[in-house]
N, C-alpha and C positions, 0 to 999 in steps of 0.2 A: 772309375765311375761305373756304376751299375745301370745299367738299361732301367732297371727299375726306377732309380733315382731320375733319370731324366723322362720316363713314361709321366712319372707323377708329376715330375715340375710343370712341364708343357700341358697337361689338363689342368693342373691348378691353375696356370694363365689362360688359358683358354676358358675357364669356368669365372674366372673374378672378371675377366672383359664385359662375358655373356652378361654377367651379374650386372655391372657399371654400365653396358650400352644398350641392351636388351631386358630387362628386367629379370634375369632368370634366378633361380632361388639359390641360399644360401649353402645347401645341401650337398651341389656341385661342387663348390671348392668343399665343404667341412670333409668329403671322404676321404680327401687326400692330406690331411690335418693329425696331427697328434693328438691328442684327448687334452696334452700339458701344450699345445704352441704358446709361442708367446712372438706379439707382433710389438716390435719397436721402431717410437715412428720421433719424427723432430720434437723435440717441443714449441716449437714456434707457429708449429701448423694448427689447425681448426681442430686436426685427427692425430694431433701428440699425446705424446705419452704411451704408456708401457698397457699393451693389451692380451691379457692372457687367460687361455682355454676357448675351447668353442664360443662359450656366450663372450666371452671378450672378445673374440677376434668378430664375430656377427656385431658385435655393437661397435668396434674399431669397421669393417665392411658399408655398417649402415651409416656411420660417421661419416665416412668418403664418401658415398652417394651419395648424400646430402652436398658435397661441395662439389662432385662430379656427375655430369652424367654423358659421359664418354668418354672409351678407352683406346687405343688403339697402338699397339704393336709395330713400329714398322722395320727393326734392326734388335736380335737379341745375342748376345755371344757368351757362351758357357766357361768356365775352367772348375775343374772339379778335382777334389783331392778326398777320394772316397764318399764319406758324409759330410761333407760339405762341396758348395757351389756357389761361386762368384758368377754373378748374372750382369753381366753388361746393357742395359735398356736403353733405346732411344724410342721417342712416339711420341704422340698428342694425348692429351686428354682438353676436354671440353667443360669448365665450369657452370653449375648448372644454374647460378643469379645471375654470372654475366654473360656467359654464352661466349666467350674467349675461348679461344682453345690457343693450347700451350704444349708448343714443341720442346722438348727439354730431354734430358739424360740421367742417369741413375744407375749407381752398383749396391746389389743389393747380395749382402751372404745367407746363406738359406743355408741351415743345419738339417739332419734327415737321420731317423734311429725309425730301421725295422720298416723303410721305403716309405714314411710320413713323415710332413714336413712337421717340424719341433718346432724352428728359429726362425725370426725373420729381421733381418738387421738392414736398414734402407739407408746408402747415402745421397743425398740430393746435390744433382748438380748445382743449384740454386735457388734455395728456399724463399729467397726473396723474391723468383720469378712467380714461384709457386703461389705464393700469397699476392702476385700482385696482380694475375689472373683471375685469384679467386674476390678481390676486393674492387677491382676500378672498373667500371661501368664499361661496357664496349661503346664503339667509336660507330653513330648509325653511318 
């Protein structure tokens, strides 16, 4: 793994949190993007399916902040075999109709040609947490 590859991956997270918990622009994550990425996401989710280049992945981004607005980081663990990296995540995120937040896990493989991100391939601990944070009314 190249320093490089992991400069860009930790601004990428650190730019798409900014994005999700802070309002900050799209522009953050896109420098560290490939011009071809391509974000693959569940299909069962609000934000499935296959999203690819800049304006797909800002309209896959604007998709999530709609069901998100809050992100937060609290355990990440790397393995890297050149260009690629398997990302270990645990954290909260905060749905923005119900105001749930949902502690959950995810390994996610991230491809990299020329120290930008190409690929994003997400597997969910449990999409059914996912959606059922994002769907049932919090408890006053």
């Amino acid at each position: 793994m190249t320093v490089d590859v992991m400069i860009t991956l930790r601004a990428f997270y650190a730019a798409e949190a900014a994005y999700l918990t802070e309002g900050a622009g799209f522009e953050q994550m896109a420098a560290h993007l490939a011009s071809d990425v391509v974000m693959y996401q569940a299909s069962s989710l609000p934000y499935g399916g296959e999203w690819r280049g800049h304006e797909g992945f800002r309209a896959f981004i604007a998709a999530m902040g709609e069901s998100w607005d809050g992100l937060w980081f609290d355990e990440q663990q790397f393995v890297s075999d050149n260009d690629r990296v398997v990302v270990y995540s645990r954290g909260r995120l905060r749905a923005r109709r119900t105001g749930r937040t949902l502690e959950t896990s995810l390994l996610q493989w991230i491809s990299f040609k020329d120290g930008l991100i190409t690929e994003f391939r997400p597997y969910y601990h449990d999409t059914s947490a996912v959606l059922a944070a994002l769907t049932a009314e919090s408890n006053p």
